[in-house]
N, C-alpha and C positions, 0 to 999 in steps of 0.2 A: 288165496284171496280171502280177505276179511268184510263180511258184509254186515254193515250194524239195521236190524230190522225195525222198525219203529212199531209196534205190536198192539196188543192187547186186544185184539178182536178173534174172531173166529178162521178167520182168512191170514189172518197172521200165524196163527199156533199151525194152520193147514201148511202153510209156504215154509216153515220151520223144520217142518215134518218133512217134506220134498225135498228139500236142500241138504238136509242133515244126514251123515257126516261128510258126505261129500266137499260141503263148502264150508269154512269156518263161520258160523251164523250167532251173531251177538243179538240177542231181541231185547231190545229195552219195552219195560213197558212204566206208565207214569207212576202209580203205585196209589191211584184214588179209590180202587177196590177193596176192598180186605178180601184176603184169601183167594187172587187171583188164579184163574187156570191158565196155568204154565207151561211154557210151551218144551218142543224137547230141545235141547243144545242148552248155549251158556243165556245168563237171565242176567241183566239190570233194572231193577228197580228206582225209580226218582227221575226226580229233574236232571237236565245239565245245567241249570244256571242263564237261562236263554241264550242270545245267537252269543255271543263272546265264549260261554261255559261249552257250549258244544262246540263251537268252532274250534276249541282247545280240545274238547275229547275225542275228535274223529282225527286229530294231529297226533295227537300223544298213541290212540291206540293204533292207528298204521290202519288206520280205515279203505277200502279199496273204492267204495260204494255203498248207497244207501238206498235202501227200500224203503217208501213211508206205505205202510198197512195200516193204519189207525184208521178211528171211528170218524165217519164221515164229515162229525160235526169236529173235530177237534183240530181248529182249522190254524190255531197261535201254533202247533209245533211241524204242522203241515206249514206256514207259512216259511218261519224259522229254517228247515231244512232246506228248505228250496232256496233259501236265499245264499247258506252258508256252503252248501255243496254248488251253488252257481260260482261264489265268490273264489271255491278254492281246485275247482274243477275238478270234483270229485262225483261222477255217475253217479244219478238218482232218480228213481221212479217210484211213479203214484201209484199204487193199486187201489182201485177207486170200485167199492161195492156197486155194482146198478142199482140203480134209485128205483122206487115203487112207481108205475103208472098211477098219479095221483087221481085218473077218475072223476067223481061229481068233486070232489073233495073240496072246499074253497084253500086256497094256495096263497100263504103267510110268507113274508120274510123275517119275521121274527116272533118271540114269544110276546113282545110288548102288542103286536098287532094280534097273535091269537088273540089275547086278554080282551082286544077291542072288541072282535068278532062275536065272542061269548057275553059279552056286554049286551052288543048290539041287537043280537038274535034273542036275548033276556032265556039264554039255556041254563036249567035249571038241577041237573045232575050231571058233572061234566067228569071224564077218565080223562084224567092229565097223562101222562106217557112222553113226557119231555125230558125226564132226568131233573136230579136233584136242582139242579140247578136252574133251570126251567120253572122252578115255582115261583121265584121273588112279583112274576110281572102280574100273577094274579093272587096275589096279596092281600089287598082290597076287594076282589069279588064278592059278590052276593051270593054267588054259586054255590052247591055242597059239589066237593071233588073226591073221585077216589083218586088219588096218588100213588102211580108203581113208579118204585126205584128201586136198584139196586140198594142203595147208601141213605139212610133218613137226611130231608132236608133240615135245616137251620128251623127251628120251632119259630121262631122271629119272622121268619118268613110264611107258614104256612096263612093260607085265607082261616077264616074263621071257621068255616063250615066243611069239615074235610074228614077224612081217614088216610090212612097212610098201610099201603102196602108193599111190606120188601120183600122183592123178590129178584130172580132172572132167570133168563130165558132158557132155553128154547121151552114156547107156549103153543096148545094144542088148541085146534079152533073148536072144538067138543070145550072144553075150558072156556076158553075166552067168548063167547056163546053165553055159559050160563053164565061166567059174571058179568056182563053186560045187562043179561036180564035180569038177574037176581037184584042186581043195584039199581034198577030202573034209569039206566044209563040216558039222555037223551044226544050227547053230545063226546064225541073223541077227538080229544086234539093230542099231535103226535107231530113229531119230526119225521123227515123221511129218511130214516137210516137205512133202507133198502134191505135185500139180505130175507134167509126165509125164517128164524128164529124170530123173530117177532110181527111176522105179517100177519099172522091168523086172526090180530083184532082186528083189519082193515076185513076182514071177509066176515068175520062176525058182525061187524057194524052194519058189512052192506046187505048182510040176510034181515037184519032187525030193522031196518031203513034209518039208522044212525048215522044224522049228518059228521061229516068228517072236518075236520078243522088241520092241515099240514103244515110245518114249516118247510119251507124249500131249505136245502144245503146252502154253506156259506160257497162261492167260487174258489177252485185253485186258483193259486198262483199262475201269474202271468208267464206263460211259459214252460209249464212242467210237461214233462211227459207220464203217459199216465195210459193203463194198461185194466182191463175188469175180469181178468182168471188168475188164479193162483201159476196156470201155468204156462202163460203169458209172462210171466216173473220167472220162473224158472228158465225157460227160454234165454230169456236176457240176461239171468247172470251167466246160463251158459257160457253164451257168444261173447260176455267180458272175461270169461277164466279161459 
């Protein structure tokens, strides 16, 4: 049996690891990292071309079934799979991280409504923690931001008043503590990627009474099945092989 893993998170290289060599494990991951950690078995790197390019590479390579593992927010290739393994009936399941109890936190559906929020409340040091991509909706703020990403955003993009720091995870709440104070933080806005590599600011914020700012996830797909353990997933390729 050939299973293509939709990867690039931590749960993914975990499920890779489980599987491996027992089941034939293709992990694709998108390739927006540099220098990603890679998981063990065979690796693709890039796009498919969206739903027509995949729907051709899970024919061509004799695909049995599809695991989507990806980052919670990366919902275009989550959508995409679900649609092209409904159409071709090919087994597919969601491994869906638990989301963080979002707490006092006020609760966004998007980066354009944090921006509002940071507006509204006139906060005055804000830790962005959205991902590169995440920055364009506070562009225009008044705000000075620190900036963690993996990948530097688009300079075109940043606010006027910012620092930029690259980094990733996994972060220790001794860490994220002092930079919080050290930047005289007053404000955290963050997506809720769930998962413990990067929760320790949500507990530093709440020792320092640093109001919280969250985006909620985008929803799966209408329909998917969808599982929150690695081996929960293991399980069910079992009982397909």
């Amino acid at each position: 049996m050939r299973v293509l893993l939709l990867g690039g998170t931590s749960e993914g290289r975990a499920l890779a690891k489980a599987l491996h060599p027992k089941v034939e494990i293709i992990s694709s991951l998108a390739g927006r990292v540099p220098d990603p950690a890679l998981p063990v078995g065979a690796v693709r790197i890039g796009g498919f071309g969206g739903v027509n390019g995949l729907r051709t590479w899970l024919r061509d390579e004799g695909i049995d079934a599809v695991v989507d593992a990806t980052h919670p927010f990366a919902a275009t290739i989550t959508a995409r799979a679900a649609e092209v393994c409904r159409e071709l009936g090919v087994p597919h399941l969601v491994l869906v991280r638990p989301p963080w109890d979002p707490g006092d936190a006020v609760v966004v559906v998007s980066d354009v409504e944090a921006a509002e929020i940071v507006a509204e409340q006139r906060y005055s040091r804000v830790f962005l923690t959205t991902g590169r991509s995440g920055v364009k909706a506070f562009t225009d703020s008044g705000a000075w931001f620190l900036i963690r990403a993996v990948m530097a955003p688009d300079a075109a993009l940043l606010p006027r008043h910012h620092q930029v720091l690259l980094s990733r995870g996994p972060y220790r709440y001794v860490d994220e503590f002092e930079l919080l104070r050290e930047h005289r933080i007053d404000a955290l806005v963050t997506k809720n990627s769930g998962g413990d590599m990067t929760r320790a600011k949500l507990d530093a914020a709440a020792a320092l009474d640093v109001p919280v700012v969250m985006v909620q996830r985008p929803p799966l797909p209408d329909g998917v099945t969808n599982v929150g353990t690695v081996q929960e997933v293991a399980d069910w390729v079992a009982r397909l092989g």
